[in-house]
Every structure is written in structure tokens, then in C-alpha cells.
PyMOL commands that place a pseudoatom at each C-alpha (Angstrom):
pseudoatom trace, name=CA, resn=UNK, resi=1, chain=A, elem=C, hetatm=0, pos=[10.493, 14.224, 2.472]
pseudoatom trace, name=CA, resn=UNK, resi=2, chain=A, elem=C, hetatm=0, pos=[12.469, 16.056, 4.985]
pseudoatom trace, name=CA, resn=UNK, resi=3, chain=A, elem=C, hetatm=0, pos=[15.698, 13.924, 4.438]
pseudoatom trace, name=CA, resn=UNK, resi=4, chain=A, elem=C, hetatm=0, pos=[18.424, 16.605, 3.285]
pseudoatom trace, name=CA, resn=UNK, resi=5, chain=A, elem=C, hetatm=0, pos=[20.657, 14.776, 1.977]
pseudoatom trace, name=CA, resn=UNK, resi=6, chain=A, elem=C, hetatm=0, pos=[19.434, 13.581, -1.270]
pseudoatom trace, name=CA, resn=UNK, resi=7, chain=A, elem=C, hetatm=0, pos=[21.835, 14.100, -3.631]
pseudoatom trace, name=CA, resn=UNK, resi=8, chain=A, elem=C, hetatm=0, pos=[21.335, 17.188, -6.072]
pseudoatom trace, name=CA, resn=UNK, resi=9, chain=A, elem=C, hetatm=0, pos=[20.623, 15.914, -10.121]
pseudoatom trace, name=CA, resn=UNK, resi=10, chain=A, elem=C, hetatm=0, pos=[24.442, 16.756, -11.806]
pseudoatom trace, name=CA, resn=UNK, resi=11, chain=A, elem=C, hetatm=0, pos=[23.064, 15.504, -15.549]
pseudoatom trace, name=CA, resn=UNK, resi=12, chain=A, elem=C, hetatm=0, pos=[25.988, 12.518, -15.071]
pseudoatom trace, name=CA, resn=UNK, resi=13, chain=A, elem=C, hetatm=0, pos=[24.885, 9.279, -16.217]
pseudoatom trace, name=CA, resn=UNK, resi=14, chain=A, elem=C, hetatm=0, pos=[25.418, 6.248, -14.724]
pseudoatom trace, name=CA, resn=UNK, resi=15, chain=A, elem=C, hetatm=0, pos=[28.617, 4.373, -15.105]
pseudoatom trace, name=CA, resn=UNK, resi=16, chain=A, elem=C, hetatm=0, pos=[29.176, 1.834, -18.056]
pseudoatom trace, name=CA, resn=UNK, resi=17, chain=A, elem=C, hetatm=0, pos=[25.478, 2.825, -19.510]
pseudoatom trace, name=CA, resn=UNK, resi=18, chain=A, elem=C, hetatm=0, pos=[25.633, 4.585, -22.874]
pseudoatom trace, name=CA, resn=UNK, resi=19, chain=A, elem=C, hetatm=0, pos=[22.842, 6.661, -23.186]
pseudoatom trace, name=CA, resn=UNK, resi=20, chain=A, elem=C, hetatm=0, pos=[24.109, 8.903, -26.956]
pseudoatom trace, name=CA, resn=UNK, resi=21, chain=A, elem=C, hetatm=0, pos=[21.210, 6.996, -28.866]
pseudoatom trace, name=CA, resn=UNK, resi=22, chain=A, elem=C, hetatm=0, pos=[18.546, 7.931, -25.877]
pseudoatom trace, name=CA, resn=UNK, resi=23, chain=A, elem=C, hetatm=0, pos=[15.589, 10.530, -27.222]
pseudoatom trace, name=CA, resn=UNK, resi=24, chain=A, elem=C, hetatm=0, pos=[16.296, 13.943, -25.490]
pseudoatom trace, name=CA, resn=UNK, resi=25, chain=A, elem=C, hetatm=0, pos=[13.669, 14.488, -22.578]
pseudoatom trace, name=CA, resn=UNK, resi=26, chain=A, elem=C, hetatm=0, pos=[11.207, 16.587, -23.216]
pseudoatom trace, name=CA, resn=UNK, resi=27, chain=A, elem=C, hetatm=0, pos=[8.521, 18.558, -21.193]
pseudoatom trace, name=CA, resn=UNK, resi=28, chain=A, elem=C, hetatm=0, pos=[6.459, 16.346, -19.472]
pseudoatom trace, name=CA, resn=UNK, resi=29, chain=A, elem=C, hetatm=0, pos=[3.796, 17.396, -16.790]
pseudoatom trace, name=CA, resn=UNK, resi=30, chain=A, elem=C, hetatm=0, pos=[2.069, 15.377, -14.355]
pseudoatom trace, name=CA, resn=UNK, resi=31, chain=A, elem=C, hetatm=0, pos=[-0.983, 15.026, -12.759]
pseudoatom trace, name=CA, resn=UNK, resi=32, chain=A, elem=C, hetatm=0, pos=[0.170, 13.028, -10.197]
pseudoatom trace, name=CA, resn=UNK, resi=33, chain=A, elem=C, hetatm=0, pos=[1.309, 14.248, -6.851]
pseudoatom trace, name=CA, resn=UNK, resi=34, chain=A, elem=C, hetatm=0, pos=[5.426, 15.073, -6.327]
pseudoatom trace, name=CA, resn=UNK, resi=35, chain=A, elem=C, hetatm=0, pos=[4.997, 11.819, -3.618]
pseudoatom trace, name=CA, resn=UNK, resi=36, chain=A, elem=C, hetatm=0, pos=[2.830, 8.953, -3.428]
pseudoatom trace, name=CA, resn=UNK, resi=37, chain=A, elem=C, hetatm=0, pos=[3.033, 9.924, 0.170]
pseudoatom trace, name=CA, resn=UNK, resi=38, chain=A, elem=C, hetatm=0, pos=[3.216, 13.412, 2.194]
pseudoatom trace, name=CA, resn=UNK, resi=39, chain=A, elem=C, hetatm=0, pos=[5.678, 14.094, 3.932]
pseudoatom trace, name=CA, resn=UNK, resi=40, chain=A, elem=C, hetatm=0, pos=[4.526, 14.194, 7.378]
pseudoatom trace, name=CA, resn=UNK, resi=41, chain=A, elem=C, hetatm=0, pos=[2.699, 10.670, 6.934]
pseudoatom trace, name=CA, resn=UNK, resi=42, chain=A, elem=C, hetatm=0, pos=[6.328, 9.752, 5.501]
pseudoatom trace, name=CA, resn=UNK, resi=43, chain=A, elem=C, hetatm=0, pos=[7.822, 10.697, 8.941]
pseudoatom trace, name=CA, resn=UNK, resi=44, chain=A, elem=C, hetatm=0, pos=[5.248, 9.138, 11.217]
pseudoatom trace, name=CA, resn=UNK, resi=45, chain=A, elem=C, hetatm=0, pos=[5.961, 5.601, 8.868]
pseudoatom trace, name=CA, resn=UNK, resi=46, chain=A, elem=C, hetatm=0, pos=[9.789, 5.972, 9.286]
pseudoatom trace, name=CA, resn=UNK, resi=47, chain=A, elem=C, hetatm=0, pos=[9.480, 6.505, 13.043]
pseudoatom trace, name=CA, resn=UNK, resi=48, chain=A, elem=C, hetatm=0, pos=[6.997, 3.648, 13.267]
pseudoatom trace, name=CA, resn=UNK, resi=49, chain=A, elem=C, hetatm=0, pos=[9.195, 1.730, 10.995]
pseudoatom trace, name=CA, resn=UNK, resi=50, chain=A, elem=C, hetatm=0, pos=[12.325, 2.159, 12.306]
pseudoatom trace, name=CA, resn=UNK, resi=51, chain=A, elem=C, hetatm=0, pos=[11.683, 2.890, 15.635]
pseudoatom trace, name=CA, resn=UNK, resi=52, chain=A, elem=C, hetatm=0, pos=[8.686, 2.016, 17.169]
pseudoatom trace, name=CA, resn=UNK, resi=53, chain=A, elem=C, hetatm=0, pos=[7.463, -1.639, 16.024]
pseudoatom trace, name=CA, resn=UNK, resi=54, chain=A, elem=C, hetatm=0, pos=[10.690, -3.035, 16.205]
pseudoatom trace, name=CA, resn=UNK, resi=55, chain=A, elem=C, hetatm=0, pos=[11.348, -1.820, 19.878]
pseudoatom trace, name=CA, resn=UNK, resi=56, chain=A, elem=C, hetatm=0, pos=[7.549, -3.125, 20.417]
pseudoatom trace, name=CA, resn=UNK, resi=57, chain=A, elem=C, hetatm=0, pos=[8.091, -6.423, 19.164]
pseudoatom trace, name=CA, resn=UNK, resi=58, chain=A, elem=C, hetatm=0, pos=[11.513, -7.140, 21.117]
pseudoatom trace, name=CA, resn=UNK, resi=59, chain=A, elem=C, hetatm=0, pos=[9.485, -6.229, 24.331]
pseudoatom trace, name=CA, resn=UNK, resi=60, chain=A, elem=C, hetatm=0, pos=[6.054, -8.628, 24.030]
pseudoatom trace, name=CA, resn=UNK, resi=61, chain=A, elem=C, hetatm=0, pos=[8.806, -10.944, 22.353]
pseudoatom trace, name=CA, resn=UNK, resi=62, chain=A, elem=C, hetatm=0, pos=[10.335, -10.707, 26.010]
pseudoatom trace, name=CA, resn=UNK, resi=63, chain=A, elem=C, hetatm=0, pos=[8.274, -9.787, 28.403]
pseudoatom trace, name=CA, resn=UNK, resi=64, chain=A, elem=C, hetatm=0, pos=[5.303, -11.662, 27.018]
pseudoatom trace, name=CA, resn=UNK, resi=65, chain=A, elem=C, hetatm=0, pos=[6.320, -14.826, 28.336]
pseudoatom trace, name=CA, resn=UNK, resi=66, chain=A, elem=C, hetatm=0, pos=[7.134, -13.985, 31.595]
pseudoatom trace, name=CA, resn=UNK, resi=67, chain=A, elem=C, hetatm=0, pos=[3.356, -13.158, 32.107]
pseudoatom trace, name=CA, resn=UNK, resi=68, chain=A, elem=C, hetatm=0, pos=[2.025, -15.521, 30.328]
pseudoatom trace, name=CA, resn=UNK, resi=69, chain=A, elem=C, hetatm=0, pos=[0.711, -14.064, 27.063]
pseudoatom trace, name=CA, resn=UNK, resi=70, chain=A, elem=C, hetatm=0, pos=[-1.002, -16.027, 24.833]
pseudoatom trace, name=CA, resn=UNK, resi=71, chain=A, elem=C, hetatm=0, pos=[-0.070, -16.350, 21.269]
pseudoatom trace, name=CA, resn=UNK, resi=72, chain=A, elem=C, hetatm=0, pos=[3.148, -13.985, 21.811]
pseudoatom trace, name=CA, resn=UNK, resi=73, chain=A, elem=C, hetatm=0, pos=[4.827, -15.662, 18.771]
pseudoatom trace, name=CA, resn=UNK, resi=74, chain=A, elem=C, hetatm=0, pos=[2.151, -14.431, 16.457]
pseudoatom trace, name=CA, resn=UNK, resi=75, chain=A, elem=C, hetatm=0, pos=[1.874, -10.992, 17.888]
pseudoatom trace, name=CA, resn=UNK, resi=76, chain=A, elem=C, hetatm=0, pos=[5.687, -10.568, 17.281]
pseudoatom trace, name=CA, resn=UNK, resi=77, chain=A, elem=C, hetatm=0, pos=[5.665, -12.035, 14.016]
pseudoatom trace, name=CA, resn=UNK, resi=78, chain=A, elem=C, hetatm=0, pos=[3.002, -9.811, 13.373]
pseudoatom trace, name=CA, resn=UNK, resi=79, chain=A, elem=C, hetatm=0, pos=[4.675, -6.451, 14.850]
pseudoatom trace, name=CA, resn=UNK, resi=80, chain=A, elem=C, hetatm=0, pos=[7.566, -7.253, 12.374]
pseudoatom trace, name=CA, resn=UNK, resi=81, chain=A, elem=C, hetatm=0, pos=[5.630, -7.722, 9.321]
pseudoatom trace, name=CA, resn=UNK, resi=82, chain=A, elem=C, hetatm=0, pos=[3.913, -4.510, 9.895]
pseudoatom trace, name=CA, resn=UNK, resi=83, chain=A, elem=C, hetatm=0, pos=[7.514, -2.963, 10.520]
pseudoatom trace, name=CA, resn=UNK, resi=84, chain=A, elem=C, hetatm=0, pos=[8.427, -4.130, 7.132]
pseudoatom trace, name=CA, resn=UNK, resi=85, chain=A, elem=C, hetatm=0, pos=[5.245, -2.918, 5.502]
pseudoatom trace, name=CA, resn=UNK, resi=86, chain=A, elem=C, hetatm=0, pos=[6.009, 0.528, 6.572]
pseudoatom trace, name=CA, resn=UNK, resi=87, chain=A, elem=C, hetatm=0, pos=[9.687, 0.614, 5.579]
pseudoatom trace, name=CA, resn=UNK, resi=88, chain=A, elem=C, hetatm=0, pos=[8.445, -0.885, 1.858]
pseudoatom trace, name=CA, resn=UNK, resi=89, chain=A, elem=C, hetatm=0, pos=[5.619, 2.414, 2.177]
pseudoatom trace, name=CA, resn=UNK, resi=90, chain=A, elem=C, hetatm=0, pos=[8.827, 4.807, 2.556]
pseudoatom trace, name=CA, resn=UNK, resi=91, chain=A, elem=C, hetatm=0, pos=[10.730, 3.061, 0.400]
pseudoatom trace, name=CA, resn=UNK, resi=92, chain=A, elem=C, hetatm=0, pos=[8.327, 3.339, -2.522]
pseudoatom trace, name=CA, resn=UNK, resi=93, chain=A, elem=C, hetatm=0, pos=[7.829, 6.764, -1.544]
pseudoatom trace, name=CA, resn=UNK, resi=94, chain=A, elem=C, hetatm=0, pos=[11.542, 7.139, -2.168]
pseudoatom trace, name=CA, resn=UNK, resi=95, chain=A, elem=C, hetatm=0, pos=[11.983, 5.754, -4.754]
pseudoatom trace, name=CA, resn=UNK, resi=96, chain=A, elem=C, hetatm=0, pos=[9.776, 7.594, -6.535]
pseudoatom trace, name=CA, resn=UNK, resi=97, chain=A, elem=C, hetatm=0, pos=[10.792, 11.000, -5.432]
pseudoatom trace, name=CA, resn=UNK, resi=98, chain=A, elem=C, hetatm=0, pos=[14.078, 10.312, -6.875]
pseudoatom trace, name=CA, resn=UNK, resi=99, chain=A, elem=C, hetatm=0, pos=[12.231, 9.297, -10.538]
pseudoatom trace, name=CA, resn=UNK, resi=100, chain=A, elem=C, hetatm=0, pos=[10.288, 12.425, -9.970]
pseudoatom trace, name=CA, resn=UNK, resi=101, chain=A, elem=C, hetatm=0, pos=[14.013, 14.462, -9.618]
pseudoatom trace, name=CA, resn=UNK, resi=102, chain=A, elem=C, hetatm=0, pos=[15.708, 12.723, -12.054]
pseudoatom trace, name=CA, resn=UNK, resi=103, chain=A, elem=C, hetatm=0, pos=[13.283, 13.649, -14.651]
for i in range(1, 103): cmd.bond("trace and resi %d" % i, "trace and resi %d" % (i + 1))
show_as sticks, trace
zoom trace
């Protein structure tokens, strides 16, 4: 991910959480990749996400009725949903990189 400001593992634990009868971790390898995305797809789907469906939908949500479109309701509803499909893509993606860090 090229986001640089994910915060660097300290050991702390989290507040309130008592974790003195947790097993110690041991060495664990993988097989799985560090991401369930790469990176650069992860860019593309945050610019897409953030930027680019959501500026898409408010214009055919807009301008598709002054021209007429048909079915402009669904095409916006749809724009959205794949907006939100993306950012749940990256967010999975995140979340796992900070699993991946943490152990």
C-alpha cells in the first residue's frame, strides 16, 4: 500500500484489554500473499473509489435528465454501489495488512 502513514507496531496493547494470560506468539509463516490485493490495483480502487464513481454518478445524476436519459436513477444507484464495492475491496485490503503487521 503506498499510504505512509500507518502507524509503526510499538508492542502496546490496547487499552482496558489484559492480555498477561495470552500464549506468547510464536513463528508463524505464511503462504499467503503480504495483501489480498497489490498495491497498484489498491491505488487504481481508491482513485476509482474515492474519486472517480462518485464524481460520475453526481454528473449522469445531473446532467442525465436534462437530456433525457433513460433509467438515470438506476445508473446512479448503480455507480454508487460499485463506489462502495471498491472502498469495501481497500478496506479489506487494509485491514488485513494491519493483521499481517501486527503479527
Amino acid at each position: 500500500m503506498t499510504d505512509s502513514k500507518t502507524p509503526a507496531d510499538t508492542g502496546e496493547t490496547l487499552p482496558g484489554i489484559d492480555t498477561s494470560d495470552w500464549p506468547q506468539a510464536g513463528d508463524v509463516t505464511h503462504d499467503v500473499p503480504d495483501w489480498l490485493i497489490p498495491s497498484r490495483v489498491y491505488d487504481i480502487l481508491k482513485w476509482l473509489g474515492l474519486i472517480v464513481l462518485p464524481a460520475l454518478a453526481l454528473f449522469v445524476n445531473t446532467v442525465g435528465p436534462a437530456w433525457g436519459w433513460p433509467h438515470v436513477d438506476a445508473i446512479v444507484t448503480t455507480l454508487n454501489a460499485l463506489g462502495i464495492l471498491a472502498g469495501a475491496l481497500i478496506g479489506v485490503s487494509a485491514i488485513k495488512q494491519r493483521i499481517d503487521l501486527a503479527a
